[in-house]
C-alpha positions as CSV (number, residue, x, y, z in Angstrom):
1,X,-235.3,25.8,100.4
2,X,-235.0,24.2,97.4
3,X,-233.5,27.0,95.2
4,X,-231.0,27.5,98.3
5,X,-229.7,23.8,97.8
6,X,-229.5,24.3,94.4
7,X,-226.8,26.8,95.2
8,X,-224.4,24.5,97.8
9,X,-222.2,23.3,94.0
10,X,-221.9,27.1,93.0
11,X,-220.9,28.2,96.5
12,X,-218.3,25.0,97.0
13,X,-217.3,26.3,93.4
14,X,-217.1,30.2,94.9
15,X,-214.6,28.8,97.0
16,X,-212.6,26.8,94.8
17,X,-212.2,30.7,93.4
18,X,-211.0,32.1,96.4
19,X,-208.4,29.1,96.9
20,X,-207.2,30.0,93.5
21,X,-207.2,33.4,94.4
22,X,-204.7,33.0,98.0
23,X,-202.8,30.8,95.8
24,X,-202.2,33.0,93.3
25,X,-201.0,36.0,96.2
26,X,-198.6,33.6,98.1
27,X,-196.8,32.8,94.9
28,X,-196.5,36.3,93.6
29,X,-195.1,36.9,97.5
30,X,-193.0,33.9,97.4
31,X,-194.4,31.8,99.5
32,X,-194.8,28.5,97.3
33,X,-195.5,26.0,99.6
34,X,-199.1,27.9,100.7
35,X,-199.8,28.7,97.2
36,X,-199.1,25.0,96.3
37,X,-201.7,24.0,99.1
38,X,-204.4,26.2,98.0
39,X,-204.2,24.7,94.4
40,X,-204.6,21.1,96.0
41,X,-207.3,22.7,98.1
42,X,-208.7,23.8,95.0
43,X,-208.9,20.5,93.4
44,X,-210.5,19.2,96.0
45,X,-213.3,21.3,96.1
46,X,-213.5,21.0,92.1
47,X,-214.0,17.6,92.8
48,X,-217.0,18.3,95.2
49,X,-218.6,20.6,93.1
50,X,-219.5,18.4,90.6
51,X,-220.1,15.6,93.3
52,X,-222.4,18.1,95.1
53,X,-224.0,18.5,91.4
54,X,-225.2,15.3,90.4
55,X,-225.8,14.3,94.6
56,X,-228.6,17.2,94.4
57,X,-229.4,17.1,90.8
58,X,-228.5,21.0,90.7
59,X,-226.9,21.4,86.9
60,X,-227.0,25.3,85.9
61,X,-225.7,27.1,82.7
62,X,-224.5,29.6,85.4
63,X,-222.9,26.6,87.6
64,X,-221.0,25.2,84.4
65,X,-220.0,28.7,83.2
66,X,-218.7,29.9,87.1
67,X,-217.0,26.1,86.8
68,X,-214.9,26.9,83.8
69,X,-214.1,30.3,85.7
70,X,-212.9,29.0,88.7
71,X,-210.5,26.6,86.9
72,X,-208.9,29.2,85.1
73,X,-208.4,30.9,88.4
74,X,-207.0,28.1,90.8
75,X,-205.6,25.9,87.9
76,X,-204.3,28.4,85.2
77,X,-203.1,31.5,87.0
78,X,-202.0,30.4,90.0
79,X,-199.9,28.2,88.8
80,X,-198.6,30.5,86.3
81,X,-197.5,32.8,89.1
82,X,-195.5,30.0,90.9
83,X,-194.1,29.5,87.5
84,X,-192.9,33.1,87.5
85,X,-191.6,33.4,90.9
86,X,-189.8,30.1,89.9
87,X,-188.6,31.7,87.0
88,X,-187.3,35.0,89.4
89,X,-186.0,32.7,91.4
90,X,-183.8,30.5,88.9
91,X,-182.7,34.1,87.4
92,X,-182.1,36.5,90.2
93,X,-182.2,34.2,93.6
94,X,-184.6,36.3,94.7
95,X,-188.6,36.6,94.9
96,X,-189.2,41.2,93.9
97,X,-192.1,43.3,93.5
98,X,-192.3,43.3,89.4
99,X,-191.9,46.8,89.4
100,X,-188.2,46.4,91.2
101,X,-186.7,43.5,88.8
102,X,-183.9,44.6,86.9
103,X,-184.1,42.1,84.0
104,X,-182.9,42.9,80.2
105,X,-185.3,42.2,77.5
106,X,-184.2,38.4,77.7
107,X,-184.7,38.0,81.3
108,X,-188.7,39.8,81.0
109,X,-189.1,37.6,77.9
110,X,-188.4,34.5,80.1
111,X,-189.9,36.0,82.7
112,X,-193.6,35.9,80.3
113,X,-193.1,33.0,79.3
114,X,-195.0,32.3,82.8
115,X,-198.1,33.6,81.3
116,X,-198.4,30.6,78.9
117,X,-200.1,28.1,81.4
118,X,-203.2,30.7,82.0
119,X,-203.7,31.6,78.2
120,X,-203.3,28.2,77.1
121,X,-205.3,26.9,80.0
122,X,-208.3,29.3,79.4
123,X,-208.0,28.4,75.8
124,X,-208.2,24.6,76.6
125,X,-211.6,25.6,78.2
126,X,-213.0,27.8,75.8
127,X,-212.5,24.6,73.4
128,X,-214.3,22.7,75.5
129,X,-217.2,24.8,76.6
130,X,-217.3,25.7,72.7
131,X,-217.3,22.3,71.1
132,X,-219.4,20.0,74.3
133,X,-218.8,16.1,73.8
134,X,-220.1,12.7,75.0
135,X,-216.8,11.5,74.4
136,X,-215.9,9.1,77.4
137,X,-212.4,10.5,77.2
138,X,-211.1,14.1,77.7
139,X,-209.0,15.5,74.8
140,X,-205.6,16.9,76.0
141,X,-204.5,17.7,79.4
142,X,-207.3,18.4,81.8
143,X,-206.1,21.6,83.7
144,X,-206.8,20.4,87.2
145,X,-203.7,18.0,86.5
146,X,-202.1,21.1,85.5
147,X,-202.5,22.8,88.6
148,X,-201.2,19.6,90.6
149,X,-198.0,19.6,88.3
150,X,-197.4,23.5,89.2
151,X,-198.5,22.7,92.9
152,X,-196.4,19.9,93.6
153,X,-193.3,22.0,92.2
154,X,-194.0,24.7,95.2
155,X,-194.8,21.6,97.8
156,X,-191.4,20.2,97.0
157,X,-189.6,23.2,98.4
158,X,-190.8,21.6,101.5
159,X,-188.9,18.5,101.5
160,X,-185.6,18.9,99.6
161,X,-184.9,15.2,99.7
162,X,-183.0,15.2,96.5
163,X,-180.3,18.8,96.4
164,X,-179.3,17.4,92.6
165,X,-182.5,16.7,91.3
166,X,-183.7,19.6,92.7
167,X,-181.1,22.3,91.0
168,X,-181.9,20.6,87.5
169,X,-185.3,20.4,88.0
170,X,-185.4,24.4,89.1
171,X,-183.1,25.2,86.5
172,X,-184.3,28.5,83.9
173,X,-184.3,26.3,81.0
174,X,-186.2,23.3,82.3
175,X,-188.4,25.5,83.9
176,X,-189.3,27.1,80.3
177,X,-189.2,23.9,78.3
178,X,-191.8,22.4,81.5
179,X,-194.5,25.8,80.8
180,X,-194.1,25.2,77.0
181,X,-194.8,22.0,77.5
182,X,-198.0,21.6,79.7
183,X,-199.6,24.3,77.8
184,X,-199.0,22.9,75.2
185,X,-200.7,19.5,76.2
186,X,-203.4,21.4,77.2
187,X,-204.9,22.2,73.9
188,X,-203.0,19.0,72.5
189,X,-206.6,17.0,70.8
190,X,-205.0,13.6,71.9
191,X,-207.1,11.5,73.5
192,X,-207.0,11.2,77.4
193,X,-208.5,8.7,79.7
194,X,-210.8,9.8,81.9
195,X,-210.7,8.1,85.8
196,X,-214.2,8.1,86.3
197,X,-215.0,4.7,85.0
198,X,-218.6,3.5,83.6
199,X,-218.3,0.1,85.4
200,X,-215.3,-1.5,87.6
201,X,-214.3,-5.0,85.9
202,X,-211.1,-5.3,84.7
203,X,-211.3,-5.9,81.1
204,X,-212.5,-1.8,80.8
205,X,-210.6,-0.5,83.3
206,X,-207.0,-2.1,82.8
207,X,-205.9,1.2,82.0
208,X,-207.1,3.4,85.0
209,X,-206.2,0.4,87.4
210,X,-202.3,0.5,86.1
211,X,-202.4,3.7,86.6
212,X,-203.7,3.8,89.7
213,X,-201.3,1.6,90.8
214,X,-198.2,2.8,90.0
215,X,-199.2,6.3,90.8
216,X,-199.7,5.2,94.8
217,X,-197.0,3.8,94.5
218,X,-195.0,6.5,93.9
219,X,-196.4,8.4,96.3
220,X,-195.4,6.0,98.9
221,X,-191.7,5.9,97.7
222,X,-191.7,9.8,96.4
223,X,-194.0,11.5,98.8
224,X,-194.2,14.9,97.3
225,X,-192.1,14.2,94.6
226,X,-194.4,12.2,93.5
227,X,-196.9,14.2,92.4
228,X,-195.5,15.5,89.2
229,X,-194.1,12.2,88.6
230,X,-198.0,10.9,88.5
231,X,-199.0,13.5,86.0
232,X,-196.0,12.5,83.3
233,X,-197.2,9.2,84.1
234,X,-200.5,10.2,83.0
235,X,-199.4,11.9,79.7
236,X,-197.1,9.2,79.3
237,X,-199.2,6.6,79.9
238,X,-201.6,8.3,77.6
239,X,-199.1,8.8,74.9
240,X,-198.7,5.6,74.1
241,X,-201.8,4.7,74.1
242,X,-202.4,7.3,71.7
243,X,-199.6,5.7,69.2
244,X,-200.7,2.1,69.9
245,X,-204.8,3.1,69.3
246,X,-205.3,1.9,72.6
247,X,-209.2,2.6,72.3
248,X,-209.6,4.5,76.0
Protein backbone atom coordinates (compact mmCIF):
# COMPACT_ATOMS: atom_id res chain seq x y z
CA UNK A 1 0.00 0.00 0.00
CA UNK A 2 2.58 2.05 0.71
CA UNK A 3 4.67 1.92 -2.56
CA UNK A 4 1.03 2.45 -4.22
CA UNK A 5 0.81 5.99 -2.39
CA UNK A 6 4.09 6.67 -3.28
CA UNK A 7 2.85 6.73 -6.89
CA UNK A 8 -0.54 9.27 -6.45
CA UNK A 9 2.40 12.59 -7.35
CA UNK A 10 3.66 10.52 -10.49
CA UNK A 11 0.22 9.57 -11.68
CA UNK A 12 -1.34 13.38 -10.92
CA UNK A 13 2.01 14.20 -12.93
CA UNK A 14 0.95 11.36 -15.82
CA UNK A 15 -1.95 13.50 -16.21
CA UNK A 16 -0.60 16.80 -16.33
CA UNK A 17 1.09 14.87 -19.58
CA UNK A 18 -1.87 13.98 -21.17
CA UNK A 19 -3.39 17.62 -20.56
CA UNK A 20 -0.44 18.84 -22.32
CA UNK A 21 -0.91 16.35 -24.81
CA UNK A 22 -4.97 17.39 -25.80
CA UNK A 23 -3.69 20.76 -25.62
CA UNK A 24 -1.18 20.43 -27.96
CA UNK A 25 -3.96 18.44 -30.68
CA UNK A 26 -6.69 21.22 -30.25
CA UNK A 27 -4.15 23.89 -31.12
CA UNK A 28 -2.66 22.16 -34.08
CA UNK A 29 -6.67 21.65 -35.12
CA UNK A 30 -7.47 25.19 -34.29
CA UNK A 31 -9.39 25.00 -31.57
CA UNK A 32 -7.51 27.50 -29.10
CA UNK A 33 -9.83 27.96 -26.54
CA UNK A 34 -9.73 23.89 -25.45
CA UNK A 35 -6.02 23.84 -25.90
CA UNK A 36 -5.85 27.01 -23.70
CA UNK A 37 -7.95 25.10 -21.03
CA UNK A 38 -5.93 22.07 -20.93
CA UNK A 39 -2.63 24.14 -20.33
CA UNK A 40 -4.54 25.80 -17.20
CA UNK A 41 -5.66 22.31 -16.36
CA UNK A 42 -2.17 21.40 -16.61
CA UNK A 43 -0.99 23.90 -14.18
CA UNK A 44 -3.14 22.99 -11.88
CA UNK A 45 -2.28 19.60 -11.61
CA UNK A 46 1.56 20.73 -11.57
CA UNK A 47 0.66 22.43 -8.74
CA UNK A 48 -0.80 19.23 -7.00
CA UNK A 49 1.89 17.14 -7.80
CA UNK A 50 4.28 18.61 -5.82
CA UNK A 51 1.56 19.32 -3.08
CA UNK A 52 0.77 15.58 -3.30
CA UNK A 53 4.75 15.20 -2.80
CA UNK A 54 5.65 16.78 0.21
CA UNK A 55 1.69 15.83 1.72
CA UNK A 56 2.93 11.99 1.39
CA UNK A 57 6.64 12.52 1.72
CA UNK A 58 6.96 10.62 -1.77
CA UNK A 59 10.22 12.49 -3.56
CA UNK A 60 11.63 10.19 -6.48
CA UNK A 61 14.54 10.71 -8.98
CA UNK A 62 11.92 9.24 -11.34
CA UNK A 63 9.05 11.67 -9.93
CA UNK A 64 11.50 14.79 -10.50
CA UNK A 65 12.76 13.52 -13.85
CA UNK A 66 8.77 12.59 -15.23
CA UNK A 67 8.15 16.33 -13.61
CA UNK A 68 10.63 18.14 -15.88
CA UNK A 69 8.95 15.94 -18.72
CA UNK A 70 5.57 16.84 -18.32
CA UNK A 71 6.45 20.60 -18.28
CA UNK A 72 7.96 20.50 -21.44
CA UNK A 73 4.93 18.79 -22.67
CA UNK A 74 1.92 20.91 -21.33
CA UNK A 75 4.06 24.19 -20.92
CA UNK A 76 6.57 24.23 -23.88
CA UNK A 77 4.88 22.55 -26.80
CA UNK A 78 1.62 23.17 -26.37
CA UNK A 79 1.94 26.38 -26.28
CA UNK A 80 4.26 26.50 -29.05
CA UNK A 81 1.56 24.94 -31.25
CA UNK A 82 -1.03 27.73 -30.28
CA UNK A 83 1.80 30.00 -31.24
CA UNK A 84 1.88 28.48 -34.63
CA UNK A 85 -1.65 28.24 -35.49
CA UNK A 86 -1.63 31.97 -34.29
CA UNK A 87 1.02 32.56 -36.55
CA UNK A 88 -1.22 30.61 -39.55
CA UNK A 89 -3.69 32.45 -38.57
CA UNK A 90 -2.15 36.16 -38.67
CA UNK A 91 -0.62 35.02 -42.19
CA UNK A 92 -3.15 33.08 -44.14
CA UNK A 93 -6.73 33.57 -42.02
CA UNK A 94 -6.84 30.21 -41.90
CA UNK A 95 -5.93 27.11 -39.45
CA UNK A 96 -4.32 23.96 -42.49
CA UNK A 97 -2.86 20.66 -42.27
CA UNK A 98 1.12 21.68 -42.44
CA UNK A 99 1.37 19.61 -45.28
CA UNK A 100 -1.37 21.97 -47.30
CA UNK A 101 0.17 25.64 -46.40
CA UNK A 102 1.36 27.43 -49.24
CA UNK A 103 3.99 29.63 -47.54
CA UNK A 104 7.35 31.06 -49.32
CA UNK A 105 10.45 30.58 -47.40
CA UNK A 106 9.61 33.77 -45.33
CA UNK A 107 6.26 32.66 -44.35
CA UNK A 108 7.77 28.78 -43.11
CA UNK A 109 10.60 30.81 -41.49
CA UNK A 110 7.96 32.80 -39.39
CA UNK A 111 5.97 29.99 -39.23
CA UNK A 112 9.28 28.15 -36.95
CA UNK A 113 9.82 30.66 -35.21
CA UNK A 114 6.82 28.80 -33.18
CA UNK A 115 9.26 26.22 -32.18
CA UNK A 116 11.26 28.63 -29.95
CA UNK A 117 9.05 28.36 -26.78
CA UNK A 118 9.61 24.32 -26.64
CA UNK A 119 13.48 24.44 -27.35
CA UNK A 120 14.07 27.24 -25.16
CA UNK A 121 11.64 25.86 -22.58
CA UNK A 122 13.34 22.38 -22.45
CA UNK A 123 16.61 24.16 -22.32
CA UNK A 124 15.38 26.31 -19.20
CA UNK A 125 14.87 22.85 -17.55
CA UNK A 126 17.81 21.12 -18.56
CA UNK A 127 19.60 24.19 -16.77
CA UNK A 128 17.87 23.59 -13.95
CA UNK A 129 17.87 19.91 -13.40
CA UNK A 130 21.72 20.33 -14.40
CA UNK A 131 22.87 22.98 -12.00
CA UNK A 132 20.10 22.16 -8.68
CA UNK A 133 19.99 25.22 -6.20
CA UNK A 134 18.79 26.27 -2.63
CA UNK A 135 18.30 29.55 -4.03
CA UNK A 136 14.92 30.96 -2.59
CA UNK A 137 14.31 32.55 -5.93
CA UNK A 138 13.90 30.93 -9.44
CA UNK A 139 16.33 32.27 -12.07
CA UNK A 140 14.39 33.33 -15.29
CA UNK A 141 10.99 32.74 -16.32
CA UNK A 142 9.45 29.62 -14.71
CA UNK A 143 7.76 27.84 -17.78
CA UNK A 144 4.43 27.18 -16.09
CA UNK A 145 3.98 31.15 -16.36
CA UNK A 146 4.92 30.43 -19.85
CA UNK A 147 2.19 28.24 -20.55
CA UNK A 148 -0.42 30.66 -18.90
CA UNK A 149 0.93 33.57 -21.23
CA UNK A 150 0.31 31.15 -24.36
CA UNK A 151 -3.02 29.90 -22.73
CA UNK A 152 -4.57 33.01 -21.95
CA UNK A 153 -3.82 34.23 -25.72
CA UNK A 154 -6.17 31.16 -26.98
CA UNK A 155 -8.77 31.93 -23.88
CA UNK A 156 -9.04 35.39 -25.15
CA UNK A 157 -10.54 34.31 -28.53
CA UNK A 158 -13.38 33.64 -26.17
CA UNK A 159 -14.24 36.99 -25.12
CA UNK A 160 -13.24 39.59 -27.75
CA UNK A 161 -13.96 42.52 -25.53
CA UNK A 162 -11.41 44.70 -27.09
CA UNK A 163 -11.61 44.31 -31.52
CA UNK A 164 -8.41 46.98 -31.51
CA UNK A 165 -6.39 45.57 -29.00
CA UNK A 166 -7.12 42.37 -30.25
CA UNK A 167 -5.89 42.92 -34.12
CA UNK A 168 -2.51 44.41 -32.61
CA UNK A 169 -2.04 42.02 -30.27
CA UNK A 170 -2.61 39.03 -32.99
CA UNK A 171 -0.70 40.80 -35.38
CA UNK A 172 2.47 38.54 -37.29
CA UNK A 173 5.01 40.76 -35.91
CA UNK A 174 3.99 41.04 -32.26
CA UNK A 175 3.27 37.63 -32.38
CA UNK A 176 7.08 36.90 -33.27
CA UNK A 177 8.66 39.60 -31.15
CA UNK A 178 6.08 37.92 -28.01
CA UNK A 179 7.85 33.96 -28.82
CA UNK A 180 11.36 35.72 -29.05
CA UNK A 181 10.66 37.20 -26.06
CA UNK A 182 9.37 34.57 -23.46
CA UNK A 183 11.93 32.17 -24.63
CA UNK A 184 14.11 34.30 -24.23
CA UNK A 185 13.25 35.07 -20.42
CA UNK A 186 13.14 31.68 -19.97
CA UNK A 187 16.84 31.00 -19.89
CA UNK A 188 17.33 34.85 -18.93
CA UNK A 189 19.71 34.05 -15.17
CA UNK A 190 17.81 37.12 -13.69
CA UNK A 191 16.62 36.56 -10.55
CA UNK A 192 12.77 35.72 -9.99
CA UNK A 193 10.72 35.70 -6.95
CA UNK A 194 9.27 32.83 -6.03
CA UNK A 195 5.36 32.88 -4.43
CA UNK A 196 5.83 30.33 -2.10
CA UNK A 197 6.87 32.38 0.83
CA UNK A 198 9.05 31.05 3.99
CA UNK A 199 6.82 32.96 6.52
CA UNK A 200 3.78 35.52 5.94
CA UNK A 201 4.71 38.97 7.71
CA UNK A 202 4.97 41.75 5.65
CA UNK A 203 8.40 43.02 5.87
CA UNK A 204 9.45 39.54 3.66
CA UNK A 205 6.70 39.34 1.66
CA UNK A 206 6.05 43.04 0.36
CA UNK A 207 6.91 41.85 -2.86
CA UNK A 208 4.63 38.74 -3.40
CA UNK A 209 1.72 40.66 -1.58
CA UNK A 210 2.02 43.68 -4.33
CA UNK A 211 1.87 41.41 -6.57
CA UNK A 212 -0.72 39.54 -5.50
CA UNK A 213 -2.65 42.46 -5.36
CA UNK A 214 -2.60 43.99 -8.42
CA UNK A 215 -2.71 40.74 -10.23
CA UNK A 216 -6.50 40.11 -8.72
CA UNK A 217 -7.10 42.96 -9.51
CA UNK A 218 -6.72 42.76 -12.84
CA UNK A 219 -8.45 39.82 -13.15
CA UNK A 220 -11.46 41.39 -11.75
CA UNK A 221 -11.35 44.43 -14.27
CA UNK A 222 -9.68 42.20 -17.29
CA UNK A 223 -11.12 38.81 -16.87
CA UNK A 224 -9.30 36.85 -19.36
CA UNK A 225 -7.30 39.47 -20.45
CA UNK A 226 -5.82 39.47 -17.57
CA UNK A 227 -3.88 36.76 -17.47
CA UNK A 228 -1.09 37.76 -19.69
CA UNK A 229 -1.29 41.08 -18.28
CA UNK A 230 -0.32 39.24 -14.71
CA UNK A 231 2.66 37.44 -16.19
CA UNK A 232 4.33 40.99 -17.72
CA UNK A 233 3.48 42.13 -14.39
CA UNK A 234 5.56 39.44 -13.05
CA UNK A 235 8.62 39.99 -15.28
CA UNK A 236 8.10 43.56 -14.89
CA UNK A 237 7.80 43.61 -11.48
CA UNK A 238 10.84 41.42 -11.37
CA UNK A 239 12.83 43.52 -13.68
CA UNK A 240 13.06 46.20 -11.68
CA UNK A 241 13.79 44.58 -8.96
CA UNK A 242 16.57 43.13 -10.63
CA UNK A 243 17.98 46.84 -11.61
CA UNK A 244 17.25 48.25 -8.16
CA UNK A 245 19.01 44.90 -6.16
CA UNK A 246 15.80 44.40 -4.66
CA UNK A 247 17.23 41.30 -2.60
CA UNK A 248 14.06 38.75 -3.48
Amino acid sequence: MKKVIAQIPNFITSLNIVSGVLATIFAIDGHLIWAGIFICVAAILDFFDGFMARLLNAYSDVGEQLDSLADVVSFGVAPGAILFTLLEFSLFGTNQPIYEIGANWYEWLILFSAFLVPVFGAIRLALFNANPTDEPFFRGLPIPANGLFWASLGLILELPRYQDILQILYSTTNLVIMGVFMSGMMVITMPMFSLKPKSFNLKDNWYRYLFLSISFALLIIFSMYGIALIIFLYIIMNLFFYLLKVKL
